[in-house]
Steps between C-alpha positions, in 0.01 A plus 500: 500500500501857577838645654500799711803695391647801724366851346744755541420861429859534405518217240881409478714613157646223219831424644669698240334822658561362872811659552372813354234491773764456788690796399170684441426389841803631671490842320106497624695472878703752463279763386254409777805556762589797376804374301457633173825539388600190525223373331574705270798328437368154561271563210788684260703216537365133582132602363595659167762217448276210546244701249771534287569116464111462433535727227788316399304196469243621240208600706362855397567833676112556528461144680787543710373857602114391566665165687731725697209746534296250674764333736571834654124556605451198627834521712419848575197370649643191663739719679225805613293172663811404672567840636178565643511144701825588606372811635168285629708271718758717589335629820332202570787267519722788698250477748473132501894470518436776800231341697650139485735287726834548507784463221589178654128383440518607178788334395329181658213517283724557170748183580404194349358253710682186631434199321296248700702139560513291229256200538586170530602328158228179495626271269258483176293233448342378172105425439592067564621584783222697658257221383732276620454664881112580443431105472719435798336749701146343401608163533660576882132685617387084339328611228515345159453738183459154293207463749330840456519445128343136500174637759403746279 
């Protein structure tokens, strides 16, 4: 059996690395924004503290540093993507929101629908019962299935 797994050109990090990522992320935001002193920060304190408790744990400074090394290009380029879509659909959807119906359409569209009445509980049968009701019905249009069995 074959099994088609997702391919992701960002392949996820080991979960001890995941929140390493996140922060990496967030730092990748902020530089993109324009925010560089506080990313600055972000990465003095909450990045160089969670590499500190890897370091802590045993793993080697050159491991850590290539690990680290490639996290931050692959959020750097998760984040440049992101900004150029941004600035993609940007325009398009201000004109969209322009060109459409009214607010009060618009807030139609985005409630959630009504749920439709609730049908009509029918009392389960079981499978003796139907069979019980399928001979009845044949024997009430006068046939026999004893009959159909002993012509053949």
């Amino acid at each position: 059996m074959l099994l088609n797994l997702p391919v992701s050109n960002f392949p996820a990090p080991t979960l001890p690395w995941c929140e390493i990522a996140r922060v990496c992320r967030r730092i990748c935001v902020l530089r993109e924004r324009g925010r560089s002193e506080e990313a600055e920060q972000l990465r003095a304190s909450s990045l160089e503290q969670l590499l500190s408790d890897r370091r802590s744990e045993g793993e080697p400074d050159a491991t850590i540093d290539d690990h680290l090394a490639a996290i931050l290009v692959t959020e750097q380029e998760r984040v440049a993507n992101a900004a150029v879509l941004a600035e993609l659909l940007l325009p398009i959807l201000s004109e969209h929101l322009r060109s459409s119906a009214p607010l009060a359409k618009i807030a139609a569209v985005a409630a959630p629908p009504a749920r439709p009445p609730a049908a009509p509980r029918v009392p389960s049968t079981g499978i003796a019962d139907f069979i019980d009701e399928m001979i009845a019905q044949e024997r009430a249009d006068g046939s026999d299935p004893a009959s159909h069995r002993r012509a053949s």
